[in-house]
Phi, psi and omega in degrees: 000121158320159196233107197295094169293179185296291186280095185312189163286319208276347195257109193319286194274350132274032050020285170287339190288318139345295189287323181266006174288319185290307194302324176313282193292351156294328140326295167305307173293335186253026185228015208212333194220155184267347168298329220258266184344322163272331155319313196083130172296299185300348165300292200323308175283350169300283193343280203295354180278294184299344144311254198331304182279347161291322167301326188049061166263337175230159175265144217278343175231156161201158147028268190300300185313289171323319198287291200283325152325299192285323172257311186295337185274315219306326197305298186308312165314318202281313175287344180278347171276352157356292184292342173349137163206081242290349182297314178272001182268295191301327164292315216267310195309306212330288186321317194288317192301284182339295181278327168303324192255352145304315192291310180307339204274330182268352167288341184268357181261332177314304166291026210225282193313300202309341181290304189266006142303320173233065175266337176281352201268331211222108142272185207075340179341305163318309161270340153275029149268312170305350176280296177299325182271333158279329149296207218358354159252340175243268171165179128042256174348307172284299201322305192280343168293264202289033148257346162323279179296006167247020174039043173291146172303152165320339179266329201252006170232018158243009140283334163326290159290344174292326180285292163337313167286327177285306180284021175255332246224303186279330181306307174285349169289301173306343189273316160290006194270318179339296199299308198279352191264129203304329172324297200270317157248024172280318199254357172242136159277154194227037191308344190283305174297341197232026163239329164270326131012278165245032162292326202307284202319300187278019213252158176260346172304143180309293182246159180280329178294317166326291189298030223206315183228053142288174211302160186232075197337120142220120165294142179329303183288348160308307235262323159291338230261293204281000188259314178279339148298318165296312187290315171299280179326279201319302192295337180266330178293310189291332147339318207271338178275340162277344181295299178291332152320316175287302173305322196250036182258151193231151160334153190270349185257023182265167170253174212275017142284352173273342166268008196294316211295317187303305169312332193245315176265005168240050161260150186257045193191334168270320152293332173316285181338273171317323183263320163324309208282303172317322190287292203280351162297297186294020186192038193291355168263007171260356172258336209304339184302327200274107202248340186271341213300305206287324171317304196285325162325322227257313174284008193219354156292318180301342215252004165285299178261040152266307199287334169323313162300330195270008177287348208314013209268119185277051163248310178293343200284293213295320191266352171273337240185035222271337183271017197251303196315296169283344179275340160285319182293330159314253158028285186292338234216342166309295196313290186332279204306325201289307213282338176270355186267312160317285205318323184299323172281008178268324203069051159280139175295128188306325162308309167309278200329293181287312168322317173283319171313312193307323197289319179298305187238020118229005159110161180309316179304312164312285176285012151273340185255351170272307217264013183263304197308303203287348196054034191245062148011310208258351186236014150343267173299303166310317181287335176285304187302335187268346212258300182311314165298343168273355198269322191288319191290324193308291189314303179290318194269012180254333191260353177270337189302308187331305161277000170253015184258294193314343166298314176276335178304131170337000000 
């Protein structure tokens, strides 16, 4: 039986208005107070979702949630790629590529302890470590191919997610807290951070994020230019990604190197990519025009990671799910400490670094929107890009973890 919020799922326009008010005042707050600023405004607005839904004023899924997952990030993604530039996506990714694929290396040793910590404990285990390990390396996409292909029962893999969504909630709160903590950047290099700093530093604004998105000159016609180039892009991609979803779909009992091509091209965030990247390399002074994009984009990230917070509800984690609960956070937080404990002997940047972890156990989309929140501009593309390369890996190392875990169960 459901659980009566304040805010039904179904009432639309306060729902939204809930969301873009959080997205608001997180801003407002990280553009206005030096606390707020080291919380990070998308902390802030994770924060005020998961209140509101612990509280039960809003409902942990609606719609609404859906609107903005299928239309707002796509949107968003397509402007922030505007700036696109392919000469620095082949320079920039190299570093990113890297740290990314450390990072994957500590979600499959995250998944191994947690597995033989709780194996008597949880059943099915053996497939919901190939379930985390193809999420926590891919995304979404993987999580559910490979619970397809490991046939879990239906209690144990929506409780899975229900664990999942919380500890999806607390990682980005820690993954954006990292960079910015003094700790982490007294023992890491931070060039990113310490180049908005001291753009920051000489500025009269209340916070360096204030100075960062202080005021701009833009016109009506930026602000059409650039909302309707995003909407032709968005609209042409997801097309060209059902078209290929189609052409290249193979029987559902084929195996699953025969599903990769349909899997990776007819994703609509791998077409975003291509054609975003191709459009502003071949026309780079007509986006260079679009003076609104990263604003509006930006704004449509906060109001991503308001929605992020609401599956969060920690009463269903505790009483459904309570050993699920830890056991994904074991999973995630393995994967954190591996990839930063490498990166310190690599001498990586602590921004690479969380951006890949980000990328890894939440998908290109998290980490395009962490590395925007974050103003690290430059880490964009790489992070879409590293993220899309976990959407090919995931999916095979999540079904092999499975199958070799399954030697151990009780």
């Amino acid at each position: 039986m459901s659980i009566q919020t304040l805010v039904s799922p179904d009432n639309t326009w306060v729902l939204w208005a809930i969301l873009v008010i959080f997205a608001a005042a997180s801003i407002y707050l990280e553009q206005n107070y030096k606390w707020a600023e080291r919380l990070s405004g998308p902390v802030i607005g994770l924060i005020l979702a998961v209140i509101a839904v612990n509280v039960k004023i809003i409902p942990t899924a609606s719609p609404v949630y859906d609107t903005v997952w299928d239309y707002c990030i796509p949107l968003s993604v397509a402007m922030l790629l505007f700036r696109a530039n392919i000469r620095s996506i082949i320079k920039d990714t190299g570093k990113m590529f890297l740290c990314f694929n450390i990072s994957a290396v500590g979600t499959l040793l995250g998944a191994i302890i947690a597995f033989f910590a709780f194996r008597n404990f949880i059943p099915e285990l053996d497939k919901m470590a190939g379930i985390l390990t193809g999420s926590y390396i891919g995304g979404g996409v993987n999580l559910f191919a490979v619970a397809s292909s490991t046939n879990i029962s239906q209690t144990m893999l929506s409780s899975e997610v229900i664990a999942d969504n919380f500890v999806m909630a607390l990682v980005i709160f820690v993954l954006l807290w990292i960079p910015s903590s003094a700790f982490f950047k007294k023992h890491y290099p931070h060039p990113f951070q310490k180049e908005i700093e001291e753009k920051g530093a000489g500025s009269n604004a209340k916070t360096m994020t204030a100075s960062f998105w202080g005021k701009k000159e833009i016109s009506l016609l930026d602000v059409a230019m650039t909302v309707a180039t995003a909407f032709f892009i968005v609209a042409i991609s997801t097309k060209l990604a059902g078209l290929f979803k189609g052409l290249l779909a193979v029987p559902e009992d084929a195996g699953t190197i025969s599903k990769i091509p349909a899997m990776i091209f007819g994703n609509q965030f791998v077409m975003l990519t291509v054609i975003s990247v191709t459009l502003t390399s071949l026309f780079p002074k007509y986006f260079e025009k679009l003076r609104s994009a990263q604003e509006l984009g930006t704004f449509l990230i906060y109001i991503f990671f308001v929605v992020i917070g609401c599956p969060a509800d920690l009463m269903d984690v505790l009483v459904n799910a309570p050993l699920l609960f830890v056991f994904c956070g074991l999973i995630a937080f393995i994967n954190i400490g591996w990839t930063l404990a490498w990166g310190k002997v690599l001498n990586q940047n602590i921004e690479e670094l969380t951006v890949a972890s980000n990328a890894n156990i939440g998908g290109p989309s998290t980490a395009a929107a962490m590395a925007v929140a974050k103003g690290y501009g430059a880490l964009v593309i790489p992070g879409i890009l590293c993220g899309l390369w976990g959407y090919i890996i995931g999916t095979p190392l999540g079904l092999i973890m499975a199958e070799w875990l399954s030697k151990f169960m009780p």
